[in-house]
C-alpha positions in Angstrom: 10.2 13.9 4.8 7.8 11.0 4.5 6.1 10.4 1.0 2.8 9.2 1.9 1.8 7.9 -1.1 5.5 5.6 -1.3 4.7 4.6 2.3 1.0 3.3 1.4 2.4 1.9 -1.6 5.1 0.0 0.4 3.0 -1.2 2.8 0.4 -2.5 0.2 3.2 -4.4 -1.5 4.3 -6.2 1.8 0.9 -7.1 3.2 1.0 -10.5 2.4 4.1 -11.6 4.0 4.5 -8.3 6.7 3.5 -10.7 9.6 6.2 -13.0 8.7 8.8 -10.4 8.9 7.6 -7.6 11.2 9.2 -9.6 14.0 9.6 -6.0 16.5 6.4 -4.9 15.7 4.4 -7.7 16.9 6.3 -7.8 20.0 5.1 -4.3 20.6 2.2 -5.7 19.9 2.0 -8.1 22.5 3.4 -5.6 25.0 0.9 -3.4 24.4 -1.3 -5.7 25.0 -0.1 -6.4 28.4 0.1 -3.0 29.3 -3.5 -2.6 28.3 -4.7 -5.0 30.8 -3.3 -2.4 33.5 -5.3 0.2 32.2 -9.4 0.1 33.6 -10.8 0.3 30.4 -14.2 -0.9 29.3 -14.7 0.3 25.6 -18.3 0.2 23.7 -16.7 1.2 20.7 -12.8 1.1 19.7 -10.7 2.3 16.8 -7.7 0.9 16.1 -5.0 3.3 13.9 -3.1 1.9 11.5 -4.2 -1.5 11.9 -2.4 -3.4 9.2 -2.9 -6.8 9.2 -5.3 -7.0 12.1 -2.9 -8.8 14.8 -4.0 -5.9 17.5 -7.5 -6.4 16.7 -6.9 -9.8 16.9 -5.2 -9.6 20.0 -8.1 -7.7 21.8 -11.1 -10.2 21.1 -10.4 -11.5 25.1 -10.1 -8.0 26.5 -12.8 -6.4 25.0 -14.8 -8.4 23.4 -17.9 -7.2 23.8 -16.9 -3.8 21.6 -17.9 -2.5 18.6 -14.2 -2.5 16.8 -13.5 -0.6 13.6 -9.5 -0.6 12.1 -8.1 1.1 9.9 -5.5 1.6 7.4 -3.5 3.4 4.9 -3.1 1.4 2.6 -5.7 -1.2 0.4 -3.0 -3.8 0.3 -3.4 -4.2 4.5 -6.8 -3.0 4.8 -7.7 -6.2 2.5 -5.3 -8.7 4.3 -6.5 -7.8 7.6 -10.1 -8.2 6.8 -9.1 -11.7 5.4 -6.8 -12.4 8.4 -10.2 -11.3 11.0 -12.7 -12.5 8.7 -13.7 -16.0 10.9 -15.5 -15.5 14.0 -15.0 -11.8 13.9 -17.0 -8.7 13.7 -14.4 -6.4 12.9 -14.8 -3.6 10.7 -11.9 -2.7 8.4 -11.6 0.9 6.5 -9.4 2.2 4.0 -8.3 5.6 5.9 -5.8 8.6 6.9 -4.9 8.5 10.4 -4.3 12.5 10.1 -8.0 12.6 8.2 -10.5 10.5 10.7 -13.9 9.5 8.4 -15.6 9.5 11.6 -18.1 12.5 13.2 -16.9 13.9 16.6 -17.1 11.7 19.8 -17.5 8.2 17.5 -15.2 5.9 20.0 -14.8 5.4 23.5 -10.8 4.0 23.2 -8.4 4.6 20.3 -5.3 2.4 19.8 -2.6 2.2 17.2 1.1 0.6 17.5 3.5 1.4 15.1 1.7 3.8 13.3 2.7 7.5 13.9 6.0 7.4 13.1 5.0 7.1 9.6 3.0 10.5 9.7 4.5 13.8 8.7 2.2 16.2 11.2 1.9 14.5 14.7 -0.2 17.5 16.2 -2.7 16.6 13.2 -3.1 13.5 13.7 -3.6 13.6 17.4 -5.7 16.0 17.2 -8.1 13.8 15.0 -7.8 11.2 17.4 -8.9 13.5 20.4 -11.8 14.9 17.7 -13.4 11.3 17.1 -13.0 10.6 20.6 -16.1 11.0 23.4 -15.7 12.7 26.2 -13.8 10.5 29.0 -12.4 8.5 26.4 -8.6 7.1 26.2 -6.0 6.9 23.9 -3.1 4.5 23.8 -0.6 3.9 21.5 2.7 2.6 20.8 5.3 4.8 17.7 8.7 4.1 17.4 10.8 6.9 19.0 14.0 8.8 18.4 16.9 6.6 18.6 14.7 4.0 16.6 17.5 2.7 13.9 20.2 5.1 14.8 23.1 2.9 13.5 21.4 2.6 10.3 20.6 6.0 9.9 24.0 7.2 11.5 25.7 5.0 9.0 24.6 6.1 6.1 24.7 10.0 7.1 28.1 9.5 7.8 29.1 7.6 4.1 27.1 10.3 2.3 29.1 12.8 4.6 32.1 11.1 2.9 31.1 11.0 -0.6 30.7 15.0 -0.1 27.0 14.4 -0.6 24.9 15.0 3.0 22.2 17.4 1.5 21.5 14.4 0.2 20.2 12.5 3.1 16.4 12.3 3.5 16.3 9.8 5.7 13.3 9.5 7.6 13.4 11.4 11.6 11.6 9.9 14.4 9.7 11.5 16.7 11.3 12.0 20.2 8.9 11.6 23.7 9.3 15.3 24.2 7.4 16.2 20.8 5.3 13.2 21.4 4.4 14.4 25.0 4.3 18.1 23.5 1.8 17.0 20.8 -0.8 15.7 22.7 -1.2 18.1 25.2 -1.6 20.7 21.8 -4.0 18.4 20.5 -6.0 18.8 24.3 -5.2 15.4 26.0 -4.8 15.2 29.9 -3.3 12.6 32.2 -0.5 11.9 29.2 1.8 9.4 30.0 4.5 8.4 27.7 7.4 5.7 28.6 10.4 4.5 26.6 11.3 0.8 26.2 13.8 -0.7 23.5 13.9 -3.5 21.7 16.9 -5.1 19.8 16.5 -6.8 16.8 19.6 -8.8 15.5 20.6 -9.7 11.3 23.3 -11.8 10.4 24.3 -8.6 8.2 23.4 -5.2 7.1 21.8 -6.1 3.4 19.6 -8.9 6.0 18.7 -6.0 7.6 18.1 -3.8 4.4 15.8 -6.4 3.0 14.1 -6.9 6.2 13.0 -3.2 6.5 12.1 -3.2 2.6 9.5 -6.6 3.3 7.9 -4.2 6.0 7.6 -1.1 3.9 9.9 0.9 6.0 13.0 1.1 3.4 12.2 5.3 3.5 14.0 4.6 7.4 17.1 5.0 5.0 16.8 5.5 1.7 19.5 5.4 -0.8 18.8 8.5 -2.8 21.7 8.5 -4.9 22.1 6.4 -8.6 24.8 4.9 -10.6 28.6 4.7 -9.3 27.9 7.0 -6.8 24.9 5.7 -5.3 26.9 2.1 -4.9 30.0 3.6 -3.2 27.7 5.3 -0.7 25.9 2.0 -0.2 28.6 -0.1 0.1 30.5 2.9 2.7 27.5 2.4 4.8 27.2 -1.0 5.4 31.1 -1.0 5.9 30.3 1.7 8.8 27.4 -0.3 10.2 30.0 -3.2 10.3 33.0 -1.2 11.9 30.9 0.8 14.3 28.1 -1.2 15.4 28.5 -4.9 14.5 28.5 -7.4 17.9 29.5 -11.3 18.3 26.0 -12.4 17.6 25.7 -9.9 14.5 24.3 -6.8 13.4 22.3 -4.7 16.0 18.8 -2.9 14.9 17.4 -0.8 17.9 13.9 0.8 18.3 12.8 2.7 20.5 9.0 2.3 21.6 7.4 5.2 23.3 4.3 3.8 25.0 1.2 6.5 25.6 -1.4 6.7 27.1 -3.5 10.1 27.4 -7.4 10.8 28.5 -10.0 13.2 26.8 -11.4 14.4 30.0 -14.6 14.9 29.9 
């Protein structure tokens, strides 16, 4: 299970170089953006979840820009980079928030949006059904998570070394959310029109610690954490990446999938 408090710490540590390394997300980013432009939307006021270093916000200056935009974030370290990153020409406003507790009254926004976000939250029913809450009536909601299969060799990897070392009640590596629960939480949370599709995207790393140190400058090291300590924490560490390598590796290195469920759902009014 997620930590919250280790993710917003995390992320609050990586803020200043995420952009430099979150090389998947912003391409999310940038399809979301095109998908967006499919979508007849025409927002007064927009809410961007888990808006990091404002890049979406950023993004959506030519497509709305006429909207009153509000982001927010987890954690201060983000909050305060993207309100530096959105600072010129921008009327932006960043909060300091939980995404599964909206400081907003009922009916505040007329679009939500949030990519790579939810995966990070423990109770997805929650935290859609805040989203639907601060929502006005005939509003939309569209998002981008990482789904299922989002880092399977690295989280099959490492199951199967602390398998080895006798020690799998050990793994609490982090579970992603597949488009059935996705699809499944919305409708709880009182959406209509859901539509949810899966796309993946390949990242490659010369080797696994690249890859390891990669997740760890994004904040998402709790993907698969290394529990264990001492001699026995190194064995397991060293079985993984010796996995990864045997089962997983290709000619141009080693593979990192994610899988991005793209949604969009409608609060009808």
């Amino acid at each position: 299970m997620i930590d919250r408090g280790k993710v917003r710490q995390a992320f609050g540590r990586g803020a200043a170089e995420y952009d430099t390394h979150a090389v998947v997300q912003k391409r999310v980013i940038a399809r979301f953006v095109e998908l967006l432009k499919r979508e007849d939307l025409a927002p007064r006021r927009l809410l961007d979840i888990g808006a990091g270093t404002g890049v979406l916000l950023r993004s959506l200056r030519e497509l709305y820009g006429h909207a009153d935009a509000v982001g927010i974030d987890l954690s201060i370290g983000m909050s305060r980079t993207a309100r530096e990153n959105l600072a010129a020409n921008g009327s932006e406003f960043i909060l300091t928030a939980d995404a599964e507790q909206l400081p907003f009254v009922g009916a505040s926004f007329d679009l939500a949006l949030s990519t790579s976000t939810f995966q990070w939250l423990v109770d997805l029913k929650t935290a859609f059904g805040e989203v639907f809450r601060v929502l006005a009536p005939g509003g939309a909601f569209c998002f981008a998570l990482f789904g299922g299969q989002t880092l399977h060799e690295l989280r099959t990897s490492y199951r199967l070394a602390l398998t080895a070392a006798g020690c799998q009640w050990e793994d609490r590596s982090h579970t992603f959310f597949t488009e059935n629960e996705v699809t499944e939480a919305l409708t709880w949370a009182g959406f209509g029109g859901c539509r949810v599709v899966t796309e993946f995207d390949i990242e490659m790393h010369d080797n696994v610690p690249s890859l390891l140190r990669s997740l760890k400058r994004i904040g998402a090291g709790s993907a698969s954490p290394i529990t264990l300590r001492g001699l026995a924490g190194k064995r397991v560490m060293l079985d993984m990446m010796e996995t990864y390598r045997r089962e997983f590796s290709r000619p141009l290195g080693m593979p990192a999938t994610y899988e991005v469920l793209y949604g969009v759902a409608r609060k009808n009014g």
